[in-house]
N, C-alpha and C positions, 0 to 999 in steps of 0.2 A: 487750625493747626492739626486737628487729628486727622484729617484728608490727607494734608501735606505729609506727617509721618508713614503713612498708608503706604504711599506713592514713595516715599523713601526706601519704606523696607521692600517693596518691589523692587525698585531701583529703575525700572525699564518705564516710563512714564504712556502712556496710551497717545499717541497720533491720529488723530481725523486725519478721514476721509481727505479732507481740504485740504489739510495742513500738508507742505512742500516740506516738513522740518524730519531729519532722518538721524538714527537711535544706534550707535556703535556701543552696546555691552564691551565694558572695561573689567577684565579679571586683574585681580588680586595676588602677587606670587611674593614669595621670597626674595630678594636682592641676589645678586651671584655673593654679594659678599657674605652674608645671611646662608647663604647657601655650602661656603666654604668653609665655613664658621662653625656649621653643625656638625658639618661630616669633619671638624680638624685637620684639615690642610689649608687653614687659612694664613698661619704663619708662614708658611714656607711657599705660600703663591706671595705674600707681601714682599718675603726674606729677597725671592728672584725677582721683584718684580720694581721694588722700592725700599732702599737701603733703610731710610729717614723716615718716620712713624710720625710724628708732629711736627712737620709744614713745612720745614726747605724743600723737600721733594713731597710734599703732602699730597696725598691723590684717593681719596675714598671715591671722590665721584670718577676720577679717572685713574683708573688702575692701575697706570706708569707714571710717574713723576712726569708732570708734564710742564717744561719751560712754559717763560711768559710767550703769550701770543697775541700777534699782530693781527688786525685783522687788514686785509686787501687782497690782490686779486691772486698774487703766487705765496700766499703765507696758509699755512696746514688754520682750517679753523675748528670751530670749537663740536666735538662731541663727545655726548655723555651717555651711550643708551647703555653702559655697561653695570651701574648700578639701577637701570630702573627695574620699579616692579608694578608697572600697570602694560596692561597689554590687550587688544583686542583681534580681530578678525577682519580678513578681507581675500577677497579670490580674485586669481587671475587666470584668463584665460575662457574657452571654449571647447569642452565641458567644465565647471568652474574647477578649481584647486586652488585648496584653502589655506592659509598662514597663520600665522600667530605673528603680528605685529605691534614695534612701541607705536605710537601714536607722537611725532617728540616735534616738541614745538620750536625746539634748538638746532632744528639743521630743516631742510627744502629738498631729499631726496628718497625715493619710493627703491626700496632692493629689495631681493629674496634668494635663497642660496640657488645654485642653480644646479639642474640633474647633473650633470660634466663638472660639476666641483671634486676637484683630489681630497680637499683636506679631511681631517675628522670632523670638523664641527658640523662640516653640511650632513656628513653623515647620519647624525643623530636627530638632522631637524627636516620638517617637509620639504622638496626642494620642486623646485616651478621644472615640468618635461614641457618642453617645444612642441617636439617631434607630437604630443598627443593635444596640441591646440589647434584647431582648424582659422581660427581668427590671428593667430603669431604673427607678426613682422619682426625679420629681422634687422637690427642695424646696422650692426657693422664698426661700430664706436666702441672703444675700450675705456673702463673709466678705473678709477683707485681712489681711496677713501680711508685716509689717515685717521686711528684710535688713538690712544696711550699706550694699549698694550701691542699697538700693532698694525696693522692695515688689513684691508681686502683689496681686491684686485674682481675685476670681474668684465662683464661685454652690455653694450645696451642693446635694448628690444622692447617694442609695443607691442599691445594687447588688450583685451576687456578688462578692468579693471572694475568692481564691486564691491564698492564698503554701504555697510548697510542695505537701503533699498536703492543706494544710488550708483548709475552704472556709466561708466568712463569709457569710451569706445576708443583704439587709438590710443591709449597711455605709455608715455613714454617711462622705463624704470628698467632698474637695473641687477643681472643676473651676475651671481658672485660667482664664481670658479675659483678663489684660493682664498682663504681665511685660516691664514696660517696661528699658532699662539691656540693657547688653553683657554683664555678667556669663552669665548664663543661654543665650547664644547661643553661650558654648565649653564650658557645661557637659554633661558626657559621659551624664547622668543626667538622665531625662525628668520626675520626681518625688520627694517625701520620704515615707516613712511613718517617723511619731513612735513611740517606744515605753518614752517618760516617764508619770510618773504622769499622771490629768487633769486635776487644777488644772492647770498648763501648758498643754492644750489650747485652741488660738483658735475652733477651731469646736466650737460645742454636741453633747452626744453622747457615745455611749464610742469612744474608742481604740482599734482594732484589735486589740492583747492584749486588752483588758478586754474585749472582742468573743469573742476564743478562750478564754476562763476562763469566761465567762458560759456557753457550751454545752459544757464538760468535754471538749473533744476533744484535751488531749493529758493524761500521765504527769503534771506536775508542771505547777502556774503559773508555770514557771522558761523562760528561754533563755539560749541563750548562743553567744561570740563566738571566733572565732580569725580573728585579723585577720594574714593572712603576710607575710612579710618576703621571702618567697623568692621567685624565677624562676622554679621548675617546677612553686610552686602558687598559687593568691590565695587563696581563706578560706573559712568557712563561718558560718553561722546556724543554729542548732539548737533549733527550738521544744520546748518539755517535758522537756527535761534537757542533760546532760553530755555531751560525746564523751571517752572517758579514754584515747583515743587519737590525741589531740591536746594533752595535758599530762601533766606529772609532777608527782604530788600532793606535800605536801600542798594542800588548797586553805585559805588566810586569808578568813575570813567577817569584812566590815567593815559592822556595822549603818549603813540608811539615815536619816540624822537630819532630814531635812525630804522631804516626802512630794510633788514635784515635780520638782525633775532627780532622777535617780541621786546623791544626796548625801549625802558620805561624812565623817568626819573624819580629814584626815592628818595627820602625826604634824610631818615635818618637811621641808625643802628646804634641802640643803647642798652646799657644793661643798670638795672634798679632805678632808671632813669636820669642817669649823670654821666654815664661815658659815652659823648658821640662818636661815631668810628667816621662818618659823612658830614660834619658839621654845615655844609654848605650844600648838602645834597650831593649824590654819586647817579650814575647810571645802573641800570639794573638791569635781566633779562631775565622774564618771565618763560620758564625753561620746563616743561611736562617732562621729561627726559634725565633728568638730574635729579637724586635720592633727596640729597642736601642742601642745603644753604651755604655758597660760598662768596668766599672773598679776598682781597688782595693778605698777602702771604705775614706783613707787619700788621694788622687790625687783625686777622684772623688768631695770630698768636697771643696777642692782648688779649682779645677776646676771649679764648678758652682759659689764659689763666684768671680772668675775672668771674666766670663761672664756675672755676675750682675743676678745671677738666685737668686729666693728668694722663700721661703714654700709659697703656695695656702692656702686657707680655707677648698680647697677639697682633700688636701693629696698627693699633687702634685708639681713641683718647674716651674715655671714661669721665663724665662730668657729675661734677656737683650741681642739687637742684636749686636754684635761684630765679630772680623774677629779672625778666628780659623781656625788651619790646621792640620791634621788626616796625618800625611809620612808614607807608608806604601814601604819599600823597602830591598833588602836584600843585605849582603857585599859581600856574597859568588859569588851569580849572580849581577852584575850591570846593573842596567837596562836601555835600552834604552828610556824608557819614568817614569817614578816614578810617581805612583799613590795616589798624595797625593789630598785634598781636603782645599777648604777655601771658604767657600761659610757657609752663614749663617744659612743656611737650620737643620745643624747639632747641631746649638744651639738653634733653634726656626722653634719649629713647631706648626704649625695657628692651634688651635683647637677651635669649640663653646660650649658655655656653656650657652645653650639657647639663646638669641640672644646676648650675648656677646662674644667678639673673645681674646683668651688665646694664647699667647707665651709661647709653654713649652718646657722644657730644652731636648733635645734629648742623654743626659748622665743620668746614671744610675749606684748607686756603688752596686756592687758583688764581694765579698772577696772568690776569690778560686787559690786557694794553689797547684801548679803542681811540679815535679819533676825537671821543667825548671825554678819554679818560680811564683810569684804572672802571672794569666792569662786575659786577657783582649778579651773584647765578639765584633767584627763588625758586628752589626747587621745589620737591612732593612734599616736605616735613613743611614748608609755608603753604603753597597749595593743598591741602587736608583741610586747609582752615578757612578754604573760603571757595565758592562755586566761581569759576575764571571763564571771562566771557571773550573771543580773540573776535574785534570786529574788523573785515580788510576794509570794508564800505566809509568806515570812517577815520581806519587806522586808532586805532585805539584799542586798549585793555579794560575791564570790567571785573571788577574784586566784589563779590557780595558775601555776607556769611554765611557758610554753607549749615545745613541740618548735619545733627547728630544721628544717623540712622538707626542708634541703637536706642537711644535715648529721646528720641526727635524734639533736642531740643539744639541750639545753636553750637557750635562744636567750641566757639572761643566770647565766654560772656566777659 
């Protein structure tokens, strides 16, 4: 164990020589919400953005009240990068230039603001020049990319592509020219790369994984995530396997049952151990990309008032601490360890409000509509609590519980 902690509080695990397995450092930031909150314009971004504070129009993870969504081929689908707060690195182009990108397992598409962007928001964040790539192709294809608060609009283009030690020749991704709306002017992250199946993808093409499996450059078609909780690390991304020194086995393997998010079947959603919200099992989407935990807009309201959460004055629900448990398991595979949670962390989290400390509800309702059924989002407040392993090789999810970096002992006993 003390090895294993070692290698925690580094966070960056050591690679052989040998090993094909490649190391994306994940920072740690503030949420935009988190971010509007401090500086006190967080009201008044709600006020215009979302009448309804607790769940007709409910939207922490998505900024604008977002109607139920369908999913198929002309229906807007689902994204969430505008509360995330994990983010890491990757360059495009020849001589490289660098990003700050989510990493989001809820959408299939690689963008970056582009030089010829009007808006502000590109303003403020690095933006990809053509003109100084000698490797650039252009394409010629316009794409658009529906938010809550709004859309982008932009053109496609390939190029070298570079996450980690691994390099993508040819990548097809997309240059944003208008990202209209305030959202994207406090976000701390200059682009997204998707790393959902590519039905999900908006722009024609393969996805960035399906990019790195197509020329065999790493151990397994697997990556995977430790998203930290702690002060003295943020996280990592690991193309081609495991780090086993950032979890304690075993690992729960939840078959992918629709070939699009990350989608899983959960078992159940309870609190003190008597209110099912899924009594028969729901669908879920294991989502990197999403702060919160959500879910269908009648369980989500139950739900907070059984935890004693109540409306803020800032457009937000403040929870009471109670014992809640997240089962997350499948009938088909039985597992040898079931990765459920009961730790209060998922109904209260410590946020300031200038020098006052907030208990807010880490649920969130989102009404979307799948071919399996109403869909539920495990976001960052569930993933903290467990090292997430995405296998395309076998399609399947991998739940283990993740080390406590501070404490290196298990983050959820």
């Amino acid at each position: 164990l003390a090895s294993s902690v070692k290698a925690c509080h580094s966070v960056i695990a050591d690679v052989s020589a040998s090993s094909r397995n490649m190391t994306v450092p994940l920072q740690r930031r503030r949420s935009i919400r988190s971010q509007l909150r401090a500086d006190g314009v967080l009201q008044d971004f709600l006020r215009e953005h979302r009448p309804d504070a607790f769940g007709r129009r409910y939207a922490h993870c998505f900024p604008v009240g977002t109607p139920s969504l369908r999913l198929g081929r002309s229906s807007q689908k689902l994204y969430n990068f505008m509360d995330a707060q994990y983010f890491g690195q990757i360059s495009l182009g020849t001589p490289e230039q660098n990003f700050s990108v989510v990493f989001d397992t809820g959408s299939a598409d690689l963008w970056v603001p582009s030089s010829y962007c009007v808006s502000q928001a590109c303003a403020v964040h690095s933006r990809f020049r053509a003109f100084e790539s000698s490797s650039y192709r252009h394409d010629g294809r316009t794409f658009g990319i529906h938010y809550g608060s709004g859309h982008l609009l932009g053109v496609m283009a390939r190029d070298t592509l570079k996450v980690g030690e691994v390099s993508v020749p040819n990548q097809e991704f997309g240059e944003s020219v208008y990202e209209p709306g305030s959202t994207f002017v406090v976000a701390r992250f200059d682009g997204v790369l998707g790393m959902a199946y590519p039905p999900l993808a908006e722009i024609l093409g393969k996805p960035v994984f399906d990019s790195v499996m197509a020329q065999n450059s790493l151990d397994q078609p697997v990556f995977s995530f430790y998203l930290s909780r702690s002060k003295s690390a943020d996280g990592e991304l690991l193309l081609g396997g495991t780090d086993e020194a950032l979890y304690h086995g075993p690992i729960t393997w939840l078959p992918v049952t629709a070939k699009g998010y990350w989608q899983i079947l959960m078992d159940s959603v309870s609190v003190q151990g008597v209110s099912s919200f899924c009594p028969r099992g729901c669908q879920a989407i294991v989502d990197t990309g999403t702060s919160l935990i959500a879910g269908p807009t009648v369980h989500i309201l139950a739900l907070q008032q059984l935890i004693g959460a109540t409306p803020t004055g800032i457009g937000e629900v403040s929870a009471a601490v109670t014992s809640l448990s997240v089962c997350v398991s499948s009938s088909s595979t039985p597992p040898t360890w079931a990765p459920s949670v009961d730790i209060v962390s998922l109904c209260c989290r410590q946020e300031m409000l200038g020098d006052k400390e907030l208990c807010l509800s880490g649920f969130q309702a989102v009404d979307i509509v799948s071919p399996q059924g109403p869909l539920w989002i495990l976001g960052d407040v569930f993933l903290t609590e467990f090292y997430s392993i995405f296998d395309r090789g076998n399609d399947r999810v991998g739940l283990a519980p993740a080390l406590d970096c501070d404490s290196g002992s298990l983050v959820s006993e």
